[in-house]
C-alpha positions in Angstrom: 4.7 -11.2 3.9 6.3 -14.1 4.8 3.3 -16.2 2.4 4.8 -14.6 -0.7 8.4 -16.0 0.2 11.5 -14.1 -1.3 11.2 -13.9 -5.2 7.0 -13.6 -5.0 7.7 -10.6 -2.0 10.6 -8.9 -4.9 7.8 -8.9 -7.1 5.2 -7.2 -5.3 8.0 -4.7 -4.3 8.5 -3.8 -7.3 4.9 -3.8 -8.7 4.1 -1.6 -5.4 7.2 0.5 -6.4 5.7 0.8 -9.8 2.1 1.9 -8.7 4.1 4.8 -6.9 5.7 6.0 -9.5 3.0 5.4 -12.0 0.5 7.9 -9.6 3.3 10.5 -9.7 2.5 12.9 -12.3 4.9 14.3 -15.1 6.0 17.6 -13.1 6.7 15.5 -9.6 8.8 13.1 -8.3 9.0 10.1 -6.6 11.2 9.4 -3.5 11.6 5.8 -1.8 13.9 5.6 1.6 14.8 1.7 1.7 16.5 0.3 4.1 17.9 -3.4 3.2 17.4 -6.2 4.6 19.3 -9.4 5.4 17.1 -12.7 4.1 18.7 -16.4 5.0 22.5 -14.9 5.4 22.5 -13.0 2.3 21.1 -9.3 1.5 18.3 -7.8 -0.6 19.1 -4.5 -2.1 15.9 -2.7 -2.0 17.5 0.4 -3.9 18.2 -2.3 -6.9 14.5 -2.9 -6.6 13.4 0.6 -7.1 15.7 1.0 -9.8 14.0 -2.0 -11.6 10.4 -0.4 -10.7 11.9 2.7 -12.4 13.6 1.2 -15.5 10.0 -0.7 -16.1 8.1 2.6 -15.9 10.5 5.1 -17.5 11.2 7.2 -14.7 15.0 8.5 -14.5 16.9 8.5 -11.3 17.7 12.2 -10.2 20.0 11.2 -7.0 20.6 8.5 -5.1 21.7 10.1 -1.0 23.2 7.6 1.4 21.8 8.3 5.1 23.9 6.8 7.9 21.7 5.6 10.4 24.7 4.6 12.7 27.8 6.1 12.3 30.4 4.8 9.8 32.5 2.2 11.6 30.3 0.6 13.7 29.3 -2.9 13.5 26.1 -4.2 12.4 24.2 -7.8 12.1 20.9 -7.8 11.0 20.3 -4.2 9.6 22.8 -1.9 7.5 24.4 0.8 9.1 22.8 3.2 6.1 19.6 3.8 4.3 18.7 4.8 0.2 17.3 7.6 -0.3 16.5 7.5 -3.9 14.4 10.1 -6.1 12.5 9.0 -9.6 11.1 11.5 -12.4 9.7 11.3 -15.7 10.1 14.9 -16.8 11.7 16.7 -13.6 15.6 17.2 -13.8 18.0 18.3 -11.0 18.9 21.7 -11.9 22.1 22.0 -9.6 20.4 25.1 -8.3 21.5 23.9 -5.3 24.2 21.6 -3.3 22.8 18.7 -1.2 25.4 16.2 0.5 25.6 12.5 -1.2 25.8 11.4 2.5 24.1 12.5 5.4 26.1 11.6 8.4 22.7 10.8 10.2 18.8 10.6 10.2 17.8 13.1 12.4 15.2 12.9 15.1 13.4 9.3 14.8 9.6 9.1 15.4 10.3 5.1 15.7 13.2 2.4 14.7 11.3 2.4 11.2 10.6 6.0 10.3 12.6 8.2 7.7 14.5 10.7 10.1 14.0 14.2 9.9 16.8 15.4 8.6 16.2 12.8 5.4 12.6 14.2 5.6 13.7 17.6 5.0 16.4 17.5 2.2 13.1 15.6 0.3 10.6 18.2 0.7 13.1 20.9 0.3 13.8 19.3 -3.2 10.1 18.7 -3.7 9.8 22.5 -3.2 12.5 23.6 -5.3 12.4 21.3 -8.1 9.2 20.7 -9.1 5.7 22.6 -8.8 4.1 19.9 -6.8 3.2 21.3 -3.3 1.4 17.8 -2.1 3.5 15.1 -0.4 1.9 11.6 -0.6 3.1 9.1 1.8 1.7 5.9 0.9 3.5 3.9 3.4 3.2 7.0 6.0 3.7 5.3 9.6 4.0 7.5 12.5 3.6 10.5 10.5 7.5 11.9 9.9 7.3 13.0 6.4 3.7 14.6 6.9 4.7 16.8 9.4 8.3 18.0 8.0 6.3 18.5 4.6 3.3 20.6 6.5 6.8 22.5 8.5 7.4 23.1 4.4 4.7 24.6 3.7 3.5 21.2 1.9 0.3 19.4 1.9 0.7 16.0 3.2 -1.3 13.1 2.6 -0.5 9.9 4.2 -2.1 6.4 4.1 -1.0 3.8 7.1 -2.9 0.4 7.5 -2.1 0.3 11.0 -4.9 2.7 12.7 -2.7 3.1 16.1 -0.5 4.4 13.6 -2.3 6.4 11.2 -4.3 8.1 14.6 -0.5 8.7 15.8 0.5 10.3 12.3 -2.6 12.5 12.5 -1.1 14.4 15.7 2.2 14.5 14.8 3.3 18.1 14.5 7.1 19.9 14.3 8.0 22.7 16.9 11.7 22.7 16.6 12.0 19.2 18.0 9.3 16.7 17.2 6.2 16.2 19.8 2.9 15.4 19.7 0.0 17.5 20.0 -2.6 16.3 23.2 -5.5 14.0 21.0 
């Protein structure tokens, strides 16, 4: 949204962030996966935005995972070498019914260079399921599909909304059998 420039794009991030966590209800949660971004030589922390989104709207930060998307040491110029994944709630808590790694060493199988991987995918909606008594996944931002599919592997519902209709008709096919592959349209 190159229109909005840097500070007017921050604030519709954060007034997007805080729609999302505004629609969540009081027994779910909300999880962003953010990868930075570098702007004019220096960086914009989009996990620093979500925190503001959540601050504004009251919504506690349960855990904040690192996901590598490259592995640690190697170099990187225009995108970090690691992704947030960050989960909000109002009234859920993390029990510590269960352990789940601070870093995952990697994404797991990639739909595209923009997706959530499916490993990320997975600890989510294994939280979602264990956590809280939502059993709906909404993806507002939902791509090629990724989180849809891993949540319907869950034994979620999955609703996903995609502006891109190449996209969206590609996130309707998407299915999980062991390995990722589409379904013939």
């Amino acid at each position: 949204m190159p229109a909005l420039g840097l500070e007017g794009w921050r604030r519709w991030f954060v007034a997007a962030a805080e729609l999302v966590l505004a629609a969540t209800p009081d027994e779910g949660v909300s999880i962003f996966y953010q990868t930075d971004i570098k702007l004019a030589g220096t960086w914009v922390d989009k996990s620093y935005l979500c925190h503001r989104a959540a601050e504004q709207h009251g919504a506690a930060l349960l855990w904040h995972r690192i996901v590598c998307r490259k592995p640690p040491g190697h170099d990187n110029f225009g995108r970090p070498g690691y992704t947030h994944l960050l989960c909000y709630a109002r009234a859920v808590r993390d029990r510590g019914a269960r352990a789940y790694p601070d870093v995952l060493p990697g994404t797991g199988l990639m739909t595209w260079s923009q997706a959530m991987g499916v490993d990320a995918c997975r600890l989510a909606c294994d939280f979602v399921r264990s956590h809280t008594a939502t059993r709906t996944v909404v993806d507002p931002f939902c791509g090629l599909g990724t989180v849809l599919a891993v949540a319907n592997e869950r034994g979620l519902d999955a609703i996903g909304v995609e502006l891109v209709k190449k996209r969206a008709r590609k996130a309707q096919r998407l299915v999980l059998a062991g390995e990722l592959s589409r379904t013939q349209p």
